[in-house]
Every structure is written in C-alpha cells, then in structure tokens.
C-alpha positions in Angstrom: 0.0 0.0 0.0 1.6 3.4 -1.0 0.7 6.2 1.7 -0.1 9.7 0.7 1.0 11.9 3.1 -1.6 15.0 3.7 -1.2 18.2 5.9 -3.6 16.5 8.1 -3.2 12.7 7.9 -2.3 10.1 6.2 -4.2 8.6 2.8 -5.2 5.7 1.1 -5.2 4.9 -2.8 -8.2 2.7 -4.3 -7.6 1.8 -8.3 -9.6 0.2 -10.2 -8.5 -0.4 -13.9 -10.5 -1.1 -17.4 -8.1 -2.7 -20.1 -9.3 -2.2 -23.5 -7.6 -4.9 -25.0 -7.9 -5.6 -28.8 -8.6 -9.3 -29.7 -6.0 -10.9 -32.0 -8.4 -11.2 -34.9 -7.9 -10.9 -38.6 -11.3 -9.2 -38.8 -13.7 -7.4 -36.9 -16.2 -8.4 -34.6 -19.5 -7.8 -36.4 -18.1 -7.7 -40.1 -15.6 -9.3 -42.1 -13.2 -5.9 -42.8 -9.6 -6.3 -41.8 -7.7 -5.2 -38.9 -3.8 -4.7 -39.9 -2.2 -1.6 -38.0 -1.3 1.1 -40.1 -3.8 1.1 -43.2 -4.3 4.5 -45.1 -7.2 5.9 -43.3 -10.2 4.7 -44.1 -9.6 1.6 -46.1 -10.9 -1.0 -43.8 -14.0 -0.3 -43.4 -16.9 -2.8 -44.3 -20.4 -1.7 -44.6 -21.6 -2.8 -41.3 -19.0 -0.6 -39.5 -20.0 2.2 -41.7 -23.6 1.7 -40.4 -25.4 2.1 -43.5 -29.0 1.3 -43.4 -30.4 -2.6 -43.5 -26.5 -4.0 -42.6 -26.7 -6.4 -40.2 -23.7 -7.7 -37.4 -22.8 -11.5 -37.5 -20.7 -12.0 -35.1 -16.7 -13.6 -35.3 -16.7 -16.7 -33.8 -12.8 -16.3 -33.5 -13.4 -13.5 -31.3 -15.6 -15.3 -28.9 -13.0 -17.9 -28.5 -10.0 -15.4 -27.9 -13.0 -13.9 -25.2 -12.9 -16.9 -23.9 -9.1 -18.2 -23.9 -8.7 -15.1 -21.6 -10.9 -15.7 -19.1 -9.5 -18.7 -19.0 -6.3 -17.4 -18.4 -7.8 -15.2 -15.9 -9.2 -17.8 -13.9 -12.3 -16.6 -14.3 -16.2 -17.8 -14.7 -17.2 -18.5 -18.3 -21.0 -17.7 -18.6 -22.4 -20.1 -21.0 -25.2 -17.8 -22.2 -24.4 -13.5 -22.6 -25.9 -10.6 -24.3 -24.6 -7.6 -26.4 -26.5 -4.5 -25.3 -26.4 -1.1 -27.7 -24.7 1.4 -25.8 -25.9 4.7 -26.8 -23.6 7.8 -27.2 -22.7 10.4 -29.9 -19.1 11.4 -31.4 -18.2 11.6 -35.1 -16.5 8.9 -35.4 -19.1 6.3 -34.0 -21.3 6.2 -37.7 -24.3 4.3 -36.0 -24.6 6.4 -32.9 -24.3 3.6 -30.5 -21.5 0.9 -29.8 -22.7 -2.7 -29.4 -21.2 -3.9 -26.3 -21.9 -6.4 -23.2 -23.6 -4.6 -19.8 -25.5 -6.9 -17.3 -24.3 -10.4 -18.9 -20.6 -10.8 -19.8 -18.8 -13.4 -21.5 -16.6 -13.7 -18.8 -17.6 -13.1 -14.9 -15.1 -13.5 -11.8 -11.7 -14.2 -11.6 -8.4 -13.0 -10.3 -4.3 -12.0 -11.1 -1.4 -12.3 -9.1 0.4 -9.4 -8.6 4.5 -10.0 -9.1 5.8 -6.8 -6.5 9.6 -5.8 -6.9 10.3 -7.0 -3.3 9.5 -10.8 -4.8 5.7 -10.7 -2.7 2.7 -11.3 -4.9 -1.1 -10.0 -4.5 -4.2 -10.8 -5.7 -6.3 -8.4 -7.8 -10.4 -9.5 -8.4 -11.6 -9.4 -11.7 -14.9 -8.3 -11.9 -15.8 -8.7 -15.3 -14.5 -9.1 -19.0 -17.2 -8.2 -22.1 -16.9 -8.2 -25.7 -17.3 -4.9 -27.6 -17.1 -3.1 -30.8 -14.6 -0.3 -30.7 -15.1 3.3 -32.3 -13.1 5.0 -35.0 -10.6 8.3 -33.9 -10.9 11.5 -34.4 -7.7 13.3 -35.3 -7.9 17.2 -34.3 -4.3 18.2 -35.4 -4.8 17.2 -39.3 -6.2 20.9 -39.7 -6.3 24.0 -37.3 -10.4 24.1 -39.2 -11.4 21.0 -39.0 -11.3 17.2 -37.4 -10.5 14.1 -39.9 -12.3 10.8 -39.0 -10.6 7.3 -39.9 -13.1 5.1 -39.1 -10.3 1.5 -39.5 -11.2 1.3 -36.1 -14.6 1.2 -36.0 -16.1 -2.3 -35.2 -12.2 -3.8 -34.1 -13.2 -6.6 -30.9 -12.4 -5.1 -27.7 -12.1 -7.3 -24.9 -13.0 -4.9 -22.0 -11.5 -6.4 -18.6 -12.6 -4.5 -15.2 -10.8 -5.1 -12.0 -11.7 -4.8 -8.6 -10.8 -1.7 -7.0 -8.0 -3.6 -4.9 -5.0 -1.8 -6.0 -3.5 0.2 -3.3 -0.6 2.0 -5.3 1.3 2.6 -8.7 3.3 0.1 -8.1 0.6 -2.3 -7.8 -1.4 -0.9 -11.1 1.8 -1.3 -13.3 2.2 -4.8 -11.7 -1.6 -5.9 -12.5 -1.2 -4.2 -16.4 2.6 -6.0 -17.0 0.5 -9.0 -15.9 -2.4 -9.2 -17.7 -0.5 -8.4 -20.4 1.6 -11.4 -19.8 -1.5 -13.6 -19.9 -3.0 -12.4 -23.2 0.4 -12.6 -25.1 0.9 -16.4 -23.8 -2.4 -17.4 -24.8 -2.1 -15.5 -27.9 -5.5 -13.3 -27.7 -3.8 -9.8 -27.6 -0.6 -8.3 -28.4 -0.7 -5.6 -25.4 1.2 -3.2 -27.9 -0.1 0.1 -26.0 1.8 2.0 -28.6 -0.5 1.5 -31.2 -3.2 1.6 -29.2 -4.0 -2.3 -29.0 -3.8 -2.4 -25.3 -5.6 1.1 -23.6 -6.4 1.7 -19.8 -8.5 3.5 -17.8 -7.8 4.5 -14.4 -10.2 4.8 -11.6 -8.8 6.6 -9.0 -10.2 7.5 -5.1 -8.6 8.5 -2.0 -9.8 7.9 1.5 -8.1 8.2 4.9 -6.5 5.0 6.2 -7.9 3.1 7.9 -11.8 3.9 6.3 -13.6 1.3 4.6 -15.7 3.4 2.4 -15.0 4.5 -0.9 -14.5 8.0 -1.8 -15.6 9.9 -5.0 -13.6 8.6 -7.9 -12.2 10.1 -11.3 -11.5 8.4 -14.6 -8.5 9.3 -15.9 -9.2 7.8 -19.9 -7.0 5.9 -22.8 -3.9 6.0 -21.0 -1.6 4.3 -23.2 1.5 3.5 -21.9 2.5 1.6 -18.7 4.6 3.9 -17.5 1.8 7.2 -17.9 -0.9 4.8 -16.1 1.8 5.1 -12.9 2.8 8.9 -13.3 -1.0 9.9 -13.8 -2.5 7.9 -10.8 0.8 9.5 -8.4 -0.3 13.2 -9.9 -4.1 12.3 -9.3 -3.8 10.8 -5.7 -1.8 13.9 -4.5 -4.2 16.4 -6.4 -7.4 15.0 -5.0 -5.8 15.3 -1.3 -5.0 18.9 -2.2 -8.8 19.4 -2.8 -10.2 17.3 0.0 -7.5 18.7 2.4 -8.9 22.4 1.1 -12.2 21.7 2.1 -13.8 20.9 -1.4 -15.3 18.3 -2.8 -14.4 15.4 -5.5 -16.2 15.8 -8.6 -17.0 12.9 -10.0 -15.6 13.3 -13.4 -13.2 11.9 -16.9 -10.3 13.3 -17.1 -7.3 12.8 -19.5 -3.5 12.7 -18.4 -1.6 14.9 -20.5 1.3 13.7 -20.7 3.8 17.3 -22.1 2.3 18.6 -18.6 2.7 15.4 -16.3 -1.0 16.1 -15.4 -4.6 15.1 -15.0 -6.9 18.0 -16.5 -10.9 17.4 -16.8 -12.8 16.2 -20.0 -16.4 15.9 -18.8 -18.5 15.1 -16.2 -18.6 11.2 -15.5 -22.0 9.6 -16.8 -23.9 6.8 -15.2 -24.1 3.6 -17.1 -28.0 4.4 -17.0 -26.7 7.7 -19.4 -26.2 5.9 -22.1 -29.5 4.2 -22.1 -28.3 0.2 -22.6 -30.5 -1.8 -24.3 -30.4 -5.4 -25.9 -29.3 -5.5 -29.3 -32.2 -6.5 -31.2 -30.1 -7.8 -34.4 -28.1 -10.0 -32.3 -29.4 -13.2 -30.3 -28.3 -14.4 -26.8 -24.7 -15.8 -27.3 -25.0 -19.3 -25.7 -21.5 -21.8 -25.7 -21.8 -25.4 -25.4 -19.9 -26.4 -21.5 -17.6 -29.6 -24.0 -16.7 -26.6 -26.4 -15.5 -23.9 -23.0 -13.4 -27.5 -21.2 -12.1 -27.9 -25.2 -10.2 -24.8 -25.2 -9.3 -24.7 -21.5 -7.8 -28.3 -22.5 -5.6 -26.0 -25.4 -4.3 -23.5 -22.7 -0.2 -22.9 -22.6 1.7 -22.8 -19.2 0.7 -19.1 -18.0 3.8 -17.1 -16.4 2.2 -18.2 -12.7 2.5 -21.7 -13.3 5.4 -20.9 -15.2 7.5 -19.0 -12.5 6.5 -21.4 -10.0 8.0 -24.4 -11.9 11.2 -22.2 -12.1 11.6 -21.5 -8.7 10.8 -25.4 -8.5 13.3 -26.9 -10.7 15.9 -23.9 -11.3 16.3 -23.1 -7.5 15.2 -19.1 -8.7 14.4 -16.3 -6.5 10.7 -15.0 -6.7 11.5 -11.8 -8.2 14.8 -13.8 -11.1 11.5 -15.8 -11.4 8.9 -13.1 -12.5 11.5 -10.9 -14.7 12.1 -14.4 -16.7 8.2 -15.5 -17.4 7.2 -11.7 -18.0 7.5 -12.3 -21.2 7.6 -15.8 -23.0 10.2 -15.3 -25.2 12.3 -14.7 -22.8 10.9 -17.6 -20.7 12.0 -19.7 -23.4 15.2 -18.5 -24.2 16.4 -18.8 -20.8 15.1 -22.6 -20.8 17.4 -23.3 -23.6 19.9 -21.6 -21.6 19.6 -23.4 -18.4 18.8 -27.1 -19.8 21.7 -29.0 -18.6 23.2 -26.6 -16.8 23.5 -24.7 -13.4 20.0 -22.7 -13.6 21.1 -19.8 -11.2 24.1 -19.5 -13.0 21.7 -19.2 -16.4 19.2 -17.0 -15.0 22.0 -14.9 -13.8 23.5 -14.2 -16.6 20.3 -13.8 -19.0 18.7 -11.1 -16.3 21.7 -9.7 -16.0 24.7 -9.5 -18.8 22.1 -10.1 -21.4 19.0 -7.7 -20.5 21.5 -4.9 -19.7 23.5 -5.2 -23.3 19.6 -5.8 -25.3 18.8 -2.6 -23.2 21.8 -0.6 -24.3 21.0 -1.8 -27.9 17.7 -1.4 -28.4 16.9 -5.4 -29.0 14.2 -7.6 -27.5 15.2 -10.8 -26.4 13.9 -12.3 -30.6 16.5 -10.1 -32.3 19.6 -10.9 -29.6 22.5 -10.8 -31.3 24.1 -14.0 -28.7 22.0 -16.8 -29.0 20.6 -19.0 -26.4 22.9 -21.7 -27.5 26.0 -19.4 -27.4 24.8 -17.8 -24.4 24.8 -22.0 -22.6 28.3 -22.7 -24.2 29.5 -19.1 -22.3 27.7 -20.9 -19.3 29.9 -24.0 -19.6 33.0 -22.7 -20.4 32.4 -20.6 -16.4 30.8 -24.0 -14.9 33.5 -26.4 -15.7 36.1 -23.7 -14.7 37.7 -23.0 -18.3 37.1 -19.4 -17.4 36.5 -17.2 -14.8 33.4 -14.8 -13.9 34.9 -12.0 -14.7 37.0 -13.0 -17.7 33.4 -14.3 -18.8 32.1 -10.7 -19.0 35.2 -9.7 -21.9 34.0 -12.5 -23.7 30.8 -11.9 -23.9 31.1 -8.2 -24.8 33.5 -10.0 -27.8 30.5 -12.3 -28.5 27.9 -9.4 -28.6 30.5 -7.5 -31.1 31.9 -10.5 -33.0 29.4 -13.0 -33.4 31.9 -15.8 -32.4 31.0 -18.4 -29.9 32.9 -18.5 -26.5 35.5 -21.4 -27.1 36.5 -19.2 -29.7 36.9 -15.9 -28.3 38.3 -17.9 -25.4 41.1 -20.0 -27.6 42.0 -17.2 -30.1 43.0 -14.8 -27.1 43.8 -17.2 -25.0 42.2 -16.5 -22.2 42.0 -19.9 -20.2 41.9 -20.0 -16.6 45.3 -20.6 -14.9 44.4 -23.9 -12.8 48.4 -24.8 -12.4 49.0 -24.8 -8.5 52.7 -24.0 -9.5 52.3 -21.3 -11.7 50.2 -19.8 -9.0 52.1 -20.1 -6.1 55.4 -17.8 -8.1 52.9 -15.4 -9.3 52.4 -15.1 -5.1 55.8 -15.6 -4.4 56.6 -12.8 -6.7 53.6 -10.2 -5.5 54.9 -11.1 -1.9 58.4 -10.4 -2.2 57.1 -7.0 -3.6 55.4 -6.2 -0.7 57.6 -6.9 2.3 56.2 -4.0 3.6 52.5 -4.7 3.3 53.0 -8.5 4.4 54.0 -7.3 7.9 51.3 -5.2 8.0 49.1 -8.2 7.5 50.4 -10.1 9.7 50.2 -7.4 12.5 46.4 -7.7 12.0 45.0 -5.6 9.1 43.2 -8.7 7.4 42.3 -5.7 4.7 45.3 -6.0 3.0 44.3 -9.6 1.9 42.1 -8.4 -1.2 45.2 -5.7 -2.5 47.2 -9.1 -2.7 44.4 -11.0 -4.5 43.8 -7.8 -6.5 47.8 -7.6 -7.3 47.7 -11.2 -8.6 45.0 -11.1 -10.6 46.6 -7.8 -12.6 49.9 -9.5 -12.8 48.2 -12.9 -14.6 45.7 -10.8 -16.9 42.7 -12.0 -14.3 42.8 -15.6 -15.5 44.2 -17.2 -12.2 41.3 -19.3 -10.7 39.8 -17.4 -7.2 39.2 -19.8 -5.4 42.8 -21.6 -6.1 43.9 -17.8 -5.4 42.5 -18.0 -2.5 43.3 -21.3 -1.0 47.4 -20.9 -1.8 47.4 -16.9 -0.9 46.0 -17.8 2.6 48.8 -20.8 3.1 51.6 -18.0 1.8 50.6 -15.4 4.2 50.5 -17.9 7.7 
C-alpha cells in the first residue's frame, strides 16, 4: 500500500483499472473488414462498421473464442449464455450512434491475477468482469487548425474490456496488474498488449480515503492512458491532487479526465456519466450468445503454461528467487530463451547471466530478447566454459562483450585470445611468491592484523596474470603464503 501523506493525515489509494484490449483477430467483430495496424485511413471499413441502413452484425466466432481463452487465463467464470447490449452515445466517429457492447451479462464473470511486487511478494487483484465490444473510430484534431479528420479502421475492431476490482492500493501495484495481464494475453495469444498503437488502452479509476476507512471515496476516470509507465505517473499526480482538494475543504467531482502527458497532469474532460446515461438496451439484431460447456473445457484443454504456473515451476526446478523468477516468465520469449539456456546446466548461474549480462546489453542496444545478437545456445556454451572452470566470472564478462561485437562463440573468443583460466598450482604459487616479495612492507602489515590487505594481494595477482588465475585456487594458496 503506498501512503499519501496529507497536511492532516495520512491517505489511502483505491484503483480500479478497465483494459481495452484488442482481440488478435484478422477481422472485426460484427463484419468481415480487416484489422492490420497502419492502413491508409479509411480503407478498412466494411459496410456494417460504416452503419449504412439494412447492414446487419454476425458475429466472429474467433473473437468469442479469444474472449474466452482469456478468461480462461484469468481464472475466471465463463457464462455459457451473454448478451450484447447497444450502448448509446454520440461522437463523429461512431457512424451508427451507439456501440454494441456487453452490460448486465458478460462473457466472462469472476476471476483474479497475481500481482508479481519488486520485493518478490505477490497479491491478488479481483476481476470483476470481461465483455466483448465493438470499438469506435478516432478523431484526429491536429490534421487541420479548421477541422477534425475521421478514420473510421477502427470502427467495429473486438475489444475485450476487462474490469478489475478496486483492490490496488498503489502505482506500483497498477503497473504490476497491467505487466501481468498483459503477460497472460500474449501467452495465450489473444492480444498483443502493444499500448503503442493503441492495442492495449487503460483507464484509471482513481479514489482517496483516509486510512484506515472502509468506504470509498468519489472517484475520477482518468481515460485511454496508453502507456505503462503514464498509467503510474497519472495515478501519483491524481492521488496527490485529489488530497489537495479534499485537504482544502472541497469536494471530489465525480468526473473523466485525461493525463496529458507534455504537462505530467490530469486535466478534466467531462463530467462522469452513469451507465444508465447511455441508455443500454439489448441489441435487437443479435441473439443471446449461448456456448456449449464440451466446447469452453475444449479450449481450456488447449491452454499454454501461464507465467504463474510458469514462475512457480522455475523456482521449483531452477532453485530461482521469486523476483529472477517473475522478470524471466514476463515475457515468453524470454521464458523460453532462458530454458534453452539453463537445460543441462546450473539454472542460477543461467538465469543470472540472461537477467543480468544479457538484458542490460539488449537494453543498451535497443533489441528484445527475438533479435539478440548471442543466441541461447551461445549464451549456454559461455555458461559451460564458467561452470567447468575454463574461465573465470569476470573474464566471462570480456568474452561476452566480444561475443555481442563479434558473433563468435565463447570457445572461440576464449582460444584465439587465450584466455583460459590458470588452474596450475605452480604457476600460481610464483605469481604469489613474486607479489609477496614486492610487498615486504604490506605483508608485515598483514600479519600485524589488518586482514584488509588480503584483497590488494588477491587484486595484485589477478593484474599481474591478466585475471585468468582461478579465485578460489587464489584463495586457498594466498591464505597458506601469508601464515
């Protein structure tokens, strides 16, 4: 729980979070038009999203099933009979003047995510809800300083609309539930979470309350917030902005408001309509969607390990931390790169150096883990040539910045500069013998009790022998010198 500190008191967060997600779907949910990112304006756009008079929706039974896989995923009820509702509003780029959606009877009911926290805890979050629904076209407002341009692609793109429970406490928490849920849909394949372009968009409900009270305050929407990191810097600006106000004497509006992100702040849209408002009604061109129970257990029978089970089996067989865990199943290409890694090998040592050597250099280059430019199988033979003591850790780190550069495999890098680890007990011992004899001065120091002085000899050693003297030999035959 993150604590907002007040001039008079301490206060409490509640989120709540609805994740437009779009469902992976060659075509659209009521009409056959395609859905490819990036289409001239305007150029995918069937009849029935167009609303012209006497079209009529049939529905995309892929869509249903992706609805489905998620909930799934999600843990959540499947209700074997829902409805789609026409949800009434007005804006230019909504053609029919209503959006068919899902109120009173979901697709998908109850369920829950685990949180993954950055101190390696986890938390549940309820799902309340997930629904199907059309989505609308966008207005652009910066084509021309006269007018607004329409593209109506958009229009009739499956949504999956997933609500939580209002049981997030803090940023942190809200960018934990969105990294996961996003997790889920890209294992099962139903979304791609890109938030970029606008296939993954949230909406933040925000209240504050004093801790320790139970009842919920006014709330604000803070809509479309597209990016992970926005969702965490709007709800910090928000939180502190309605204590400003309640601490001033006024009073929450409850309201939609947008996070503009060249300011860093939450500024007011419109005033927040009831669901009532937009006057929901059951689409009368669309029956009741009813599934068949064998069909539902037929796809939950399809499912993929999801990063939960996933993380828990790594923590099982690998020996991982919680947290080495979590980074490593966040994403499945990663969760399968460091598998390759690790099979037949030391699995701390793997996930080591994937989380560490690897995600730091494919953050400096600008790669994901599917353009790398070290392989998983390079990255193992690295693995073996520190495991069966050929090199050392820290030589291991040269080669690897020579693999990122080169393209060469370890044993390569490690023969051509020869850079094998010094395991002769005789060779050691002069390269002491030699430091020691350097440092009279330093060994009686030692030996008058400043124990200190024992890492400038290892350090000394390992600069005379190019750091390819084994420690732990180092170690072991320093220790016996200096007696």
């Amino acid at each position: 729980m993150s604590i907002v500190q007040g001039q008079t008191g301490d206060w409490e967060m509640v989120i709540g979070l609805e994740v437009h997600a779009q469902v992976t779907s060659k075509a659209k949910l009521f009409s056959g038009a395609a859905t490819e990112f990036g289409a001239a304006p305007n150029t995918q756009v069937s009849l029935v999203d167009a609303a012209f008079p006497g079209m009529l929706p049939v529905i995309n039974g892929v869509c249903v099933e992706q609805a489905v896989r998620t909930g799934l995923g999600l843990k959540a009820e499947i209700n074997l009979v829902s409805v789609f509702d026409r949800k009434n509003y007005f804006y230019a780029d909504l053609p029919a003047g209503y959006q068919i959606s899902q109120y009173k009877t979901p697709i998908v009911g109850k369920g829950e995510i685990l949180l993954d926290l950055a101190d390696g805890s986890t938390r549940k979050v309820g799902i309340t809800r997930l629904h199907l629904e059309q989505d609308a076209g966008k207005s652009m407002h910066d084509q021309s300083p006269n007018e607004t341009y329409v593209d109506l692609n958009r229009a009739g793109v499956a949504l999956m609309e997933v609500v939580s429970e209002p049981d997030m406490r803090s940023g942190e928490e809200a960018g934990a539930y969105l990294k996961k849920l996003r997790a889920i849909m890209r294992y099962l394949g139903t979304c791609d979470g890109n938030m970029e372009e606008g296939s993954m968009r949230c909406d933040v409900n925000l209240s504050m309350r004093r801790v320790g009270d139970t009842t919920l305050g006014t709330r604000c929407e803070i809509k479309n917030v597209n990016s992970i990191r926005f969702v965490q810097q709007a709800i910090e600006y928000e939180s502190r902005r309605q204590v400003e106000v309640l601490e001033g004497g006024g009073a929450i509006k409850q309201e939609t408001r947008l996070w503009d992100t060249t300011k860093g702040e939450t500024r007011s849209m419109r005033s927040k309509e009831d669901a009532h408002d937009y006057r929901y009604f059951p689409d009368p061109d669309l029956l009741p969607l009813k599934l068949d129970a064998a069909w539902v257990e037929g796809i939950k029978a399809t499912l993929p390990e999801l990063p939960d089970d996933k993380k828990a089996r790594f923590i099982g067989d690998y020996g991982l931390k919680p947290y080495d865990a979590a980074v490593l199943v966040a994403e499945k290409s990663s969760a399968d790169f460091f598998e390759k890694v690790a099979k037949d090998r030391d699995g701390k040592l793997a996930a080591n150096w994937v989380t560490g050597e690897l995600f730091g250099a494919l953050n400096k280059l600008d790669k994901t883990i599917d353009t790398s430019p070290v392989s998983a199988d390079a990255l193992g033979g690295l693995v073996d040539l520190i495991s069966n003591q050929t090199i050392s850790g820290r030589i291991a780190k040269d080669v690897f910045e020579a693999m990122l550069e080169t393209g060469k495999p370890a044993a390569q890098i490690v023969e051509e500069k020869g850079l094998r680890q010094v395991t002769d007990t005789g060779a050691i011992e002069k390269s002491i013998d030699d430091i020691l004899a350097a440092n009279a001065d330093k060994v009686a120091e030692y030996k008058s009790g400043k124990d200190k002085l024992f890492g400038f000899f290892v350090g000394q050693v390992m600069k005379a022998t190019g750091g390819k003297v084994n420690p732990a030999m180092l170690n072991e035959l320093l220790k016996k010198k200096l007696l």
